[in-house]
N, C-alpha and C positions, 0 to 999 in steps of 0.2 A: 151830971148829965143834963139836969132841967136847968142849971145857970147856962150850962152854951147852948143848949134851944133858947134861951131866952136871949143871949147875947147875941147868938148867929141871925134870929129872927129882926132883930132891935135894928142891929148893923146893916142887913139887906133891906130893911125898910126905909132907911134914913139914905140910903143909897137910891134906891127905886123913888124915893120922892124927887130930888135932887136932879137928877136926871131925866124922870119921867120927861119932861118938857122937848128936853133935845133928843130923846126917842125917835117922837111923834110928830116933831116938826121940820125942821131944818135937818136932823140924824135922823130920817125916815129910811131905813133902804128904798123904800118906792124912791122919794127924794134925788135920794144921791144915786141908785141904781138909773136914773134918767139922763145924768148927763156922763156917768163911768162907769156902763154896764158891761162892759167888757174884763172878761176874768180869762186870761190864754191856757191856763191851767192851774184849777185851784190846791190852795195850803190845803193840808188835812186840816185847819181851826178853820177855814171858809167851806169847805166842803161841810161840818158837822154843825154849820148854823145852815138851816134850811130855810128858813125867812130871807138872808140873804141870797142864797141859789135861787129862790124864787123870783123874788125883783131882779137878779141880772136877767133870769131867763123872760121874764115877765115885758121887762124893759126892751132888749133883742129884739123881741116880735112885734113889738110894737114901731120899732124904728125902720122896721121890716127887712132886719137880718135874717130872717128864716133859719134858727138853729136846728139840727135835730141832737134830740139825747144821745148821747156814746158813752156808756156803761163798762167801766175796766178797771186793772187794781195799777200797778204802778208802769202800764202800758201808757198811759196817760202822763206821768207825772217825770220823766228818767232823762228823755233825750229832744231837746229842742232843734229843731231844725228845716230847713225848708220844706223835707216832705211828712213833719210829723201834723199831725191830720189836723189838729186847732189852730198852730198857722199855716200849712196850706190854704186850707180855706178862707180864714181872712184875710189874707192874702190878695186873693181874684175876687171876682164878682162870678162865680157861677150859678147863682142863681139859688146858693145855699149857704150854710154852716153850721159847724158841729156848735154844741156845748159839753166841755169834756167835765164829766163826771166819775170821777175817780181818783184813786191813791193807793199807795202801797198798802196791802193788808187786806181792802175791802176785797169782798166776795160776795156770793149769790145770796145772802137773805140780805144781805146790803141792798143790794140792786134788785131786790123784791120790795122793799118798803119803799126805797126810791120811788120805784114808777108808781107804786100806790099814792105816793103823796104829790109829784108831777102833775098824775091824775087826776087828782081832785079837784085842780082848777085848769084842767082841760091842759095836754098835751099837742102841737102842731104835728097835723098829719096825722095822730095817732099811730107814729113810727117810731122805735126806738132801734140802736144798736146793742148789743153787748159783747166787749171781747173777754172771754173765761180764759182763766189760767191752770195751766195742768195741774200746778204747785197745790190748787185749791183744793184738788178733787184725791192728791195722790196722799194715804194712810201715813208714807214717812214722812213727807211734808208739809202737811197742813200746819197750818196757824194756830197757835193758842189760842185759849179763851182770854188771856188776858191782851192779846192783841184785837180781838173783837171789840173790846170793850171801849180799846181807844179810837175807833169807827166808829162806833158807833153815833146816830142823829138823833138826837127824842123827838126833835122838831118835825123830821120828817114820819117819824113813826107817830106823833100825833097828828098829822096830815092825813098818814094813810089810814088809821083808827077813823079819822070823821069820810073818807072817800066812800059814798054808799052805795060806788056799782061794784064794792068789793064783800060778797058774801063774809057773814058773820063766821062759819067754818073757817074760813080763809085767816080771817082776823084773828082769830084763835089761832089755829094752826102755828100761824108766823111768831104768835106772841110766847106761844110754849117751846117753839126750838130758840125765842130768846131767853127764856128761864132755864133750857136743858145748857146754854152756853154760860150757867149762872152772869149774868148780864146784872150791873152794877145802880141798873134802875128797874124800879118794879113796874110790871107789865100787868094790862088787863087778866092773864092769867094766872099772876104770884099768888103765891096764898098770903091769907092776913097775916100768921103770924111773922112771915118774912117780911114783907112789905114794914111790918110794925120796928122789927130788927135794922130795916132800911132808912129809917126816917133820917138819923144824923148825915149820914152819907148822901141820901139826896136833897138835903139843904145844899151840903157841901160844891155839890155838882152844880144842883141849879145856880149860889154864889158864882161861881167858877164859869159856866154857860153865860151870864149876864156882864160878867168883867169883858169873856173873850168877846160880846158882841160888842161893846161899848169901843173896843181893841181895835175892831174889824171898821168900823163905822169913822172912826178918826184915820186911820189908814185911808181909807178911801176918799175923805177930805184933804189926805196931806200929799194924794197923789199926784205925781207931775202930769202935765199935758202932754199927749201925744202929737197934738198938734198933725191927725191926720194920717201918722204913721203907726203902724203897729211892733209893738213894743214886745219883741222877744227874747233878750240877753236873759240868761239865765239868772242872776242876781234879783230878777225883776221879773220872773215868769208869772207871779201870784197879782203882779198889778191890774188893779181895774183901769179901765181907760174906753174911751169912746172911742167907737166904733170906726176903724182907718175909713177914710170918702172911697178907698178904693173898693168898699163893697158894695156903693151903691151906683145906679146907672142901668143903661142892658146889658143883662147877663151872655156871656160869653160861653160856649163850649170848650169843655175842657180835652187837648189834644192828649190823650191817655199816651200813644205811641212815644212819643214825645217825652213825653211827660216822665216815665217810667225806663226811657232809654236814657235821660240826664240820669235820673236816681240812681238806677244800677252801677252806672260810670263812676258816681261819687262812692256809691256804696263799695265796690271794686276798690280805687283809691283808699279809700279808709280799713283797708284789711289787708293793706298790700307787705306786712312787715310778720305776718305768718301763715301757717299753714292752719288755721283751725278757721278760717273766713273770720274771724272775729274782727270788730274795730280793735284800732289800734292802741286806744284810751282803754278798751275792757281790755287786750290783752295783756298793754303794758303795766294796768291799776290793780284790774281784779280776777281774771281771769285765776291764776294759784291759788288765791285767796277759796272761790267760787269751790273748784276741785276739792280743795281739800276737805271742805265743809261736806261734798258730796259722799267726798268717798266714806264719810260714814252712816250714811244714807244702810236702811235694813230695809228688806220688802221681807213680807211674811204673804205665803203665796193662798192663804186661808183667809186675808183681810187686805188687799191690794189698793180698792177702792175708799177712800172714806164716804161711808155710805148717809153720813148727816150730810155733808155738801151737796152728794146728789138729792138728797129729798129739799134740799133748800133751792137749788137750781130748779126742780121740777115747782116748788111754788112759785119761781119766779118767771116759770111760765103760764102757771094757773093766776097770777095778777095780772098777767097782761093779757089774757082771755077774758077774762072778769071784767075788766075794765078796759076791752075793745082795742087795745094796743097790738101789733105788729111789731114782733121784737124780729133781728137780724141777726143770729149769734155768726163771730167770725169765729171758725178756728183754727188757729195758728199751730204752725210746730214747733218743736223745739229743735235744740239742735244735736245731730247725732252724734257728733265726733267729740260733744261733752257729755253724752248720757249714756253713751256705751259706753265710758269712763266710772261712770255708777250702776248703784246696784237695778237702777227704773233703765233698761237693754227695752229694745225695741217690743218688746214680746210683752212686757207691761206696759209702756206708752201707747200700743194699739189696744190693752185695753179701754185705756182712757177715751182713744179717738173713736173707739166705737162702740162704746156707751153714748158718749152724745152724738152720735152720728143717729142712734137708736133713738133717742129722746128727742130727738129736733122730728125725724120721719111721725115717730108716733103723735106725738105732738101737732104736725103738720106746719113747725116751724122753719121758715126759709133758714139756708143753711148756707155761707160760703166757704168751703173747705180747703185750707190750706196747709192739713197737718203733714201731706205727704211731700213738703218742699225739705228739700236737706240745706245741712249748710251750706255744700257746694253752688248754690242760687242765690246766695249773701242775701235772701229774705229776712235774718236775722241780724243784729248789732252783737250778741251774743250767745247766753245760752235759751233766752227765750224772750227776748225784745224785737222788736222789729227794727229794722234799719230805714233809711229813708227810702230805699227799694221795697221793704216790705208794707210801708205804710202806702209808697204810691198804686199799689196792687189793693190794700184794704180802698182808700180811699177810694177807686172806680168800683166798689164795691157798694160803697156809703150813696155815692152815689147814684150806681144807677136803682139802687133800690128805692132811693129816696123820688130821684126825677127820673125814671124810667123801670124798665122790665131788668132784672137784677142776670148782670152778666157772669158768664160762667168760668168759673177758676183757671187757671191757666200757668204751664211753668213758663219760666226762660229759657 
């Protein structure tokens, strides 16, 4: 064991010398985040270097993109298209744009350390979004801990560890429900002798963290020019690239009526090959797939909720009080004609909706509610994605809470 401490140590040293140089100067993220700060939706390896999310966001406001945070798990990452909310917006010049923070998997103490570490070097507006998923909060569905793991940021959790309008309770708090998800790096609260049992493994990691940055850094040197236009093919969604010229100029108002009466029409067309509203790619891809998985879906009517999610959701509104942030939770529905197929019937999923219906009121969290849309309002692409009908409904949500008084939910 002391020859590969000593050989792991030897190796990352002679490496970190080596490279040190192009780090810090020409492989700066500040550097290269300056002229391809533009990320349309990031890889989970770009999402868990937080140094890089910082310089793109860093960069943005500086060029005077006006991002705001939008906080979600694979709402974010699934379906590119004209009304999904990272390029809609850069898209127009309306006098805003998102920065989508998110991936499959992430969930609420994800998007608690987030804004703790966003925070620390001051967040635009002091607004953030978040869209939660049911998945996260429902006992048969939740996530493993070893899917936590691969979310996991150190970066940003040593971000939010130095942010000092984040009470030390708080710090704690977050740090022990990442030691109750046994989490594969030691936290301010591990005990010694764990942390002592950890040491190989977070060599391992930190190796691993410094290859993927070096990964990320050359990527971002070898990206092509957008030359002005914004680069959304799927093949290519994780590219950096500067900022299209059509966001900058006077900002234009955006014609919501309009706006939401194209989406719907497309949305419509892309579900016109069955009876469940579904797109026609989930129904002809995944749709059986999805079912079947479902249907063995068990509720146990004594533990419905996962009650670690919710305590993690509620600190993720206790950092953004701490630290002066204005969170937006949306919540979306799911879709009925796939969940009365499982064992989570309507009678559980209004638990879910009104638990946080409870927490955003008590909380005094603005709230845009849209769990009561059925599928028959093709708000969905699936069984709980949004469709470009359902994003152009969020977005006049992002919106007007960002550049105005936050409008109120509404069906078709």
């Amino acid at each position: 064991m002391i020859k590969r401490f000593i050989g792991l140590f030897s190796g990352f040293a002679l490496i970190a010398g080596i490279l040190g140089g192009f780090l810090v100067t020409i492989g700066s993220y500040e550097n290269l985040a300056s002229n391809k700060p533009f990320i349309v939706c990031s890889s989970l390896e770009q999402l868990r270097d937080f140094n890089l999310q910082r310089a793109n966001y860093d960069a943005r406001i500086e060029q005077g993109d006006n991002p705001v945070l939008v906080l979600a798990s694979s709402e974010l990452n699934t379906y590119l298209s004209k009304s999904y909310t990272a390029s809609f917006w850069t898209d127009h010049n309306y006098g805003m744009d998102i920065m989508a923070e998110g991936y499959a998997h992430i969930c609420s103490l994800w998007d608690a350390i987030a804004v703790g570490a966003f925070d620390k070097r001051e967040i635009t507006n002091n607004k953030v979004v978040i869209i939660p998923s049911m998945q996260w909060f429902m006992e048969g569905t939740k996530y493993s801990n070893d899917v936590l793991n691969e979310t996991f940021s150190k970066g940003a959790y040593d971000e939010f560890l130095k942010n000092e309008d984040i009470s030390e309770d708080t710090k704690i708090a977050v740090s022990e429900k990442l030691d109750s998800y046994e989490f594969k790096y030691p936290t301010i609260t591990t005990p010694l002798p764990q942390k002592m049992s950890m040491t190989l493994e977070t060599i391992d990691t930190f190796a691993a963290d410094a290859a993927s940055s070096v990964r990320l850094r050359c990527a971002i040197l070898n990206a092509p020019k957008n030359d002005g236009k914004l680069i959304v093919s799927n093949s290519e969604k994780t590219l950096s690239q500067a900022i299209p010229t059509s966001r900058f100029g006077s900002p234009e108002e955006p014609d919501w009526t309009a706006i939401q009466q194209d989406a719907l029409e497309y949305a419509k067309s892309r579900a016109s090959n069955n009876d469940l509203f579904l797109d026609k790619w989930v129904y002809d891809n995944a749709y059986e797939d999805w079912l079947k998985s479902a249907k063995k879906w068990k509720v146990d009517d004594n533990k419905v909720l996962n009650e670690s999610e919710i305590e993690d959701f509620e600190l993720f509104i206790k950092v953004c009080k701490e630290s002066g942030i204005e969170p937006l939770v949306i919540l979306i529905p799911s879709n009925d004609l796939l969940y009365d197929q499982s064992a989570y019937t309507i009678k559980y999923r209004n638990m879910y909706y009104d638990t946080m219906r409870n927490l955003c009121d008590a909380n005094k969290v603005k709230l845009a509610d849209f769990s009561d849309y059925s599928a028959s309002t093709y708000f969905l692409r699936d069984n709980t994605h949004p469709s470009n009908y359902g994003w152009s409904l969020i977005n006049e949500q992002i919106y007007n809470d960002y550049c105005g008084p936050i409008a109120t939910a509404f069906h078709a």
